[in-house]
C-alpha positions in Angstrom: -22.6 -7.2 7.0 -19.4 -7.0 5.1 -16.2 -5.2 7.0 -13.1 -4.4 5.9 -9.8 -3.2 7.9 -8.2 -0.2 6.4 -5.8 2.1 7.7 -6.7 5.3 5.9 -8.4 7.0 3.9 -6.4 10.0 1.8 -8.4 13.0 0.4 -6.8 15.1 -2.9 -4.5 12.3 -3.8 -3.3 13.0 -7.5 -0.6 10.2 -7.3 -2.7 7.0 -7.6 -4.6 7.3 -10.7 -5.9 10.7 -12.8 -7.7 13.1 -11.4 -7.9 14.1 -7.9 -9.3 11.0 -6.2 -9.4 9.5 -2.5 -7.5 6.6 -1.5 -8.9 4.0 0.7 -6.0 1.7 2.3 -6.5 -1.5 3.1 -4.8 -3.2 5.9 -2.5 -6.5 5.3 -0.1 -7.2 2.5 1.2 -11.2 1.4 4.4 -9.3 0.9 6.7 -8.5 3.2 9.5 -5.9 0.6 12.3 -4.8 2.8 11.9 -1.2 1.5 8.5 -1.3 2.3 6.7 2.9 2.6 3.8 1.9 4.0 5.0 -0.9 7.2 1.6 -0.3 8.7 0.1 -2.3 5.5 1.8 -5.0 6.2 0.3 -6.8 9.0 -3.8 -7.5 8.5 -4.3 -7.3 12.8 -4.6 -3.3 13.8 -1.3 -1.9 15.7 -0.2 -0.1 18.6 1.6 3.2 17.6 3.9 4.8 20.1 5.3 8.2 19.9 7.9 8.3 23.1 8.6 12.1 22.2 5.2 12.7 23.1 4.8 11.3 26.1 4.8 12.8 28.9 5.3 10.0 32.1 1.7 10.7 33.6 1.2 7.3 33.7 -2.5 7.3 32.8 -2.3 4.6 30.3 -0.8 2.2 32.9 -3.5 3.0 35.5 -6.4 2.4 33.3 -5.4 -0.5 30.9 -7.6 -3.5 32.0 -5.0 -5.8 31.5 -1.9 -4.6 33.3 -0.1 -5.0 29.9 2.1 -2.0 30.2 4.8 -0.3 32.9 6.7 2.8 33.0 10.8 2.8 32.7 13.2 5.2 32.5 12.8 4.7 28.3 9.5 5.6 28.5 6.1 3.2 28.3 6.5 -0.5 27.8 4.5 -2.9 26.2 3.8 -6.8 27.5 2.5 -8.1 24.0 0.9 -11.0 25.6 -1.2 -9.0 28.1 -2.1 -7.0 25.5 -5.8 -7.7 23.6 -5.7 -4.4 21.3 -8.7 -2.9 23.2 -7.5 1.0 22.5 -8.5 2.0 26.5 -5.1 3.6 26.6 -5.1 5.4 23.3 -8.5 7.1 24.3 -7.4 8.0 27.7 -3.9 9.8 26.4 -3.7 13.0 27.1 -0.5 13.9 25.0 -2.2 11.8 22.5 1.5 9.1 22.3 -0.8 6.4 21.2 -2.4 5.4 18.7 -3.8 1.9 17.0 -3.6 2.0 13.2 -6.3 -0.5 11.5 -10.2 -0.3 12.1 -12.9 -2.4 10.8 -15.4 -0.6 8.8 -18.5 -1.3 6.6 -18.9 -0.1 3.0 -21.8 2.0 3.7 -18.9 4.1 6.4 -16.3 4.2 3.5 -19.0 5.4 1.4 -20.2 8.0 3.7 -16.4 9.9 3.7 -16.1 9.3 0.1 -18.9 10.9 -1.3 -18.0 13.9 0.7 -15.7 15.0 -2.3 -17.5 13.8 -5.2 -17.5 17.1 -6.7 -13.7 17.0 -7.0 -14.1 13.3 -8.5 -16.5 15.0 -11.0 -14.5 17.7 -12.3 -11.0 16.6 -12.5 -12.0 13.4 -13.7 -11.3 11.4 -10.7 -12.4 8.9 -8.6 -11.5 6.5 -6.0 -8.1 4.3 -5.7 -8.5 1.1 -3.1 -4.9 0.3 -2.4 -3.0 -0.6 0.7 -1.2 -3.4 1.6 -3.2 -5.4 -0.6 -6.7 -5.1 -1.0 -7.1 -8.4 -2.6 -6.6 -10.1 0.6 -10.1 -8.1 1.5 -12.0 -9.8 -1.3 -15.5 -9.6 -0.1 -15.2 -6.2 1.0 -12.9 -5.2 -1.6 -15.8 -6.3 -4.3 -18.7 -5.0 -2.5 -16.8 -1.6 -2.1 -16.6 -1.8 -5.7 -20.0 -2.9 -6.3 -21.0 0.5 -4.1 -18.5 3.0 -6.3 -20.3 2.0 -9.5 -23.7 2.2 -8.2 -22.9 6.2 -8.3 -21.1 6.1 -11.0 -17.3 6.2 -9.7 -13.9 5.8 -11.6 -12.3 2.8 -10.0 -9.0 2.0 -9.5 -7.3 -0.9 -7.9 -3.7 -0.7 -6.6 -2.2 -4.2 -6.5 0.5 -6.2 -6.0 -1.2 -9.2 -8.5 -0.5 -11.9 -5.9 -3.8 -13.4 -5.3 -5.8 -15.8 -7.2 -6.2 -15.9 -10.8 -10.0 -16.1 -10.2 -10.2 -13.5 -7.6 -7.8 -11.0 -9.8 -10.5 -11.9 -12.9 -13.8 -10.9 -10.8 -12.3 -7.6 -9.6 -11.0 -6.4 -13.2 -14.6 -6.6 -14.2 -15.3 -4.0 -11.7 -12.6 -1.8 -11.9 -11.4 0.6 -14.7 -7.6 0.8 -14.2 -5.2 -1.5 -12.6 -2.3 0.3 -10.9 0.0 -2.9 -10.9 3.5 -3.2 -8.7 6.6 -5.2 -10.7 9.6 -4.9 -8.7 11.8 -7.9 -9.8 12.1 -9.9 -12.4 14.7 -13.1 -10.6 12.4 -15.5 -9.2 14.9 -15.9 -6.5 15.6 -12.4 -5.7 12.0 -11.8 -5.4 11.2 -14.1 -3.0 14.5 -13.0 -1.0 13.6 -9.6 -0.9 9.6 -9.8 -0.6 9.0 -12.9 0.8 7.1 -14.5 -1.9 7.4 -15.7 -5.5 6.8 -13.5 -8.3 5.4 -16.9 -10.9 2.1 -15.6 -10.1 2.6 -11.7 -9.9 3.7 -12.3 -13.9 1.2 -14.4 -14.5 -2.0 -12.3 -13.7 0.0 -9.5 -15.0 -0.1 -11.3 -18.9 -4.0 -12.5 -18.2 -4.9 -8.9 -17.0 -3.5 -7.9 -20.1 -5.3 -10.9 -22.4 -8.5 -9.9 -21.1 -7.9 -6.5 -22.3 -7.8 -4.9 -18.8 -6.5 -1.0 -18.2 -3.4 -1.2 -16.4 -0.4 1.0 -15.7 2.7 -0.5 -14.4 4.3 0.6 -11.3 7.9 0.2 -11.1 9.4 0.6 -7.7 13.6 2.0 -7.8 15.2 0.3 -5.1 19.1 0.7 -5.4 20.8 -2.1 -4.7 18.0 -4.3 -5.0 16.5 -3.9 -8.4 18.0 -1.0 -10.2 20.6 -3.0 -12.2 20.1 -3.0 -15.6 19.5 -6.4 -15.9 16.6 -6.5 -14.5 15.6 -3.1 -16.1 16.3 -5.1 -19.2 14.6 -8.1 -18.2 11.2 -6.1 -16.5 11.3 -3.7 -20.1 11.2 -7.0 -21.9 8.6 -8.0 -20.0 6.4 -5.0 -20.2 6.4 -4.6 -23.7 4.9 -7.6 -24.7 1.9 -6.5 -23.4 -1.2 -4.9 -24.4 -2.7 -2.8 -22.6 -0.4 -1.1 -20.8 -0.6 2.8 -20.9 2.9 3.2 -19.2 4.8 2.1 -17.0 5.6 4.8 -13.7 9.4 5.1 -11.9 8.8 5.2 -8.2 12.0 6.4 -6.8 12.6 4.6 -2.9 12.6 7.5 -0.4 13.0 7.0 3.2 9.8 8.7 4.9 8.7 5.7 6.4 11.7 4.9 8.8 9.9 6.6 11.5 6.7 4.9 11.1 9.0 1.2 12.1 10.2 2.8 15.0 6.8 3.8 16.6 5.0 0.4 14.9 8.0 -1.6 16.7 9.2 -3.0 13.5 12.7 -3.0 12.5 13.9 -0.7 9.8 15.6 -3.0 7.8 15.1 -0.6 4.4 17.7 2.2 6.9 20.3 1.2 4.9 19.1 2.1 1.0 20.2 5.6 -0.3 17.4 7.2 -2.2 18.0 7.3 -6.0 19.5 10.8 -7.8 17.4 12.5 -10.6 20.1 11.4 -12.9 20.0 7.6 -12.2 15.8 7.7 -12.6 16.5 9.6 -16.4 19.0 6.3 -17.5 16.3 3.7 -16.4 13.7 6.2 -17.9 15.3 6.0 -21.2 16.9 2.6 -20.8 13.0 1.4 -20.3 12.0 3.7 -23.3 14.3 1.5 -25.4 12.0 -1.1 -25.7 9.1 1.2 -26.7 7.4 2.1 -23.2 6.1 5.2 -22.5 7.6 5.9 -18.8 6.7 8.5 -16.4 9.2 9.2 -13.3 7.0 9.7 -10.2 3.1 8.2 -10.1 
């Protein structure tokens, strides 16, 4: 049996493809983008979520963790990582409900179950069912039997992706999927890797042969100031999108700072605390500055 590690599923979503759909999110992400909304993506393992505003010193956690792994101080509950196997005994035994793991393994048959819930809404709006994440690519098995399971009742598919996987791979999931929703966030070799982590040679790349094989796909553009909204590389990523057939449009995602919470309670650090959130007026020059070249752009997804 087949099982996948998401970390939610969303109901009504109206931002990741038409219609109203649900969107499954798989866990674990090649990428590692310092402005990063979704931080518990990133990492494939499941994570220990802890809100200190909750908590309320009872110390339960502490007596009944198998391991010894945690102890109370005067900043509230803290964590030995080494001790520490991920079993969840002291989320379930919370009473004020501080703490949480994020990431669960499920089968496609469980998926399906909470999907088909809404179908009705799929049905009528035109919708469907958006895998995204992190990256579901790095799921591949279950990412393609999930697939395999939407079209056997007749589901609009949608795959969000950041295109860094293997050309192969990327070519046996666009045969079962109907639209691509594909990330391009920088166009510099070197300032990609810098500020992801990894190359963007192959991101490019399975973007032209998604398009070559004739593959639906709408372009996701990510507005990170500082980092990628100089016009160069508006220029350069317009250039770049035109080319191409296929493409619907290309989407403005403006950076917004939701997530800085989420790195506090995950133990990550907020290294995106720094980037101001772009004005309405900036997102209309790169709108038309990207219209320039014959794109048809929408702000927002």
């Amino acid at each position: 049996m087949v099982l996948g590690t998401i970390f939610d599923i969303k109901k009504y979503a109206i931002h990741d493809g038409p219609g109203i759909r649900s969107t499954v999110f798989f866990k674990g992400c090649p990428l590692a983008c310092r402005w990063c909304h979704n931080p518990e993506g990133i990492n494939v393992a499941s994570q220990r979520i802890y809100r200190r505003e909750r908590c309320i010193g009872c110390g339960e956690c502490i007596r009944i963790c198998p391991h010894e792994a945690m102890i109370q101080t005067a900043e509230g509950i803290v964590w030995n990582s080494a001790k520490c196997d991920l079993c969840q005994t002291c989320a379930g035994h919370c009473p004020a409900e501080a703490i949480e793991f994020v990431g669960r393994k499920v089968t496609v048959d469980e998926v399906m179950r909470e999907i088909v819930k809404d179908i009705a809404f799929y049905d009528e709006s035109g919708g469907g069912i958006t895998l995204s994440g992190g990256e579901p690519l790095m799921q591949p098995d279950f990412l393609l039997e999930l697939l395999d399971a939407c079209a056997e009742i007749d589901l609009h598919r949608t795959v969000d992706t950041t295109g860094y996987a293997a050309s192969e791979l990327l070519l046996e999931v666009a045969q079962k999927t109907d639209l691509f929703l594909y990330d391009l966030k920088l166009m510099d070799a070197a300032k990609h890797r810098d500020f992801t982590g990894v190359s963007n040679e192959r991101i490019l790349n399975n973007l032209k042969l998604l398009a070559q094989i004739g593959a639906r796909i709408q372009v996701r553009f990510p507005v990170i100031p500082g980092i990628n909204s100089d016009f160069e590389n508006i220029d350069r990523t317009a250039e770049f999108v035109s080319a191409l057939s296929g493409v619907e449009h290309i989407a403005i995602l403006p950076f917004h700072n939701s997530a800085r919470g989420k790195y506090g309670r995950l133990g990550m650090d907020c290294i995106s605390s720094e980037i101001e959130c772009p004005g309405k007026e900036q997102l209309k020059i790169i709108a038309a500055r990207l219209e320039k070249s014959g794109l048809q752009v929408k702000i927002g997804g």
